[in-house]
C-alpha positions in Angstrom: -17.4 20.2 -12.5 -18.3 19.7 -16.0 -22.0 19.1 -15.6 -22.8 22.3 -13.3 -19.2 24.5 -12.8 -19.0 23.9 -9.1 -15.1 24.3 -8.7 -14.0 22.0 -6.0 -11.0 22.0 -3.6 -9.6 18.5 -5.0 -9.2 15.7 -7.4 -11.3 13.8 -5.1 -13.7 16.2 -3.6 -14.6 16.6 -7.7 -14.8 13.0 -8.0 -17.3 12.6 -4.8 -19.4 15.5 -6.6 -19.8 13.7 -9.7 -21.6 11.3 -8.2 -24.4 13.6 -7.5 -24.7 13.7 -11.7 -24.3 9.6 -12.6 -26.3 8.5 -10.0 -23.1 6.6 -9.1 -23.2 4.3 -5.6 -20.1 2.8 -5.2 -20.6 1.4 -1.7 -23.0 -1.0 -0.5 -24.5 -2.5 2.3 -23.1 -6.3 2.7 -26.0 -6.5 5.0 -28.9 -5.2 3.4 -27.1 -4.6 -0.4 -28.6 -0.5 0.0 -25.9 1.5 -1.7 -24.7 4.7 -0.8 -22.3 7.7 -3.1 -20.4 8.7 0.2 -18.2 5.6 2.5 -19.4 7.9 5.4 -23.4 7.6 4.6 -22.4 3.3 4.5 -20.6 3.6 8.0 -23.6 5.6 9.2 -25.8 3.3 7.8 -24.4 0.0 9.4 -24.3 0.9 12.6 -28.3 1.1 11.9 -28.2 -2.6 11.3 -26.4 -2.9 15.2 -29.5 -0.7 16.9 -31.4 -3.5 19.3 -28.7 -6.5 18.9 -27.8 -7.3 22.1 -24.1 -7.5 22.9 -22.6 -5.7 19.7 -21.0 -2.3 20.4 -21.6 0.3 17.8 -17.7 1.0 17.4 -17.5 -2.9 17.0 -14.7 -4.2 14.6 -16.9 -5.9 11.9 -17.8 -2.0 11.2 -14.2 -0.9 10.9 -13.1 -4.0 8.4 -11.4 -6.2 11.1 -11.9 -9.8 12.3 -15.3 -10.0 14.3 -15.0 -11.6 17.5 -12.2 -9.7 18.8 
């Protein structure tokens, strides 16, 4: 890394890190619009949005990018 000289495994473990310096937070929320630096931490966070709603499952499809309603 340019910014602090971590050296990093990958291309895209080095691109993940620099998000840690630019503040970067490519992926949002389509449910609340909170935006996260990691696709993991946005996962994590949906299910949050499924907690209390009956009849949704937490591995439901609508998390995973498929049709709801399967």
């Amino acid at each position: 890394c340019s910014d602090c000289g971590k050296v990093l495994a990958s291309g895209a473990s080095l691109l993940s890190h620099r998000r840690i310096h630019t503040g970067e937070r490519p992926f949002g929320c389509p449910d609340c619009g909170k935006a996260f630096m990691a696709a993991r931490s946005l996962s994590k966070h949906r299910k949050s949005h499924l907690r209390g709603q009956p009849g949704t499952a937490l591995g439901s499809s609508s998390l995973q990018g498929g049709p709801e309603g399967r």
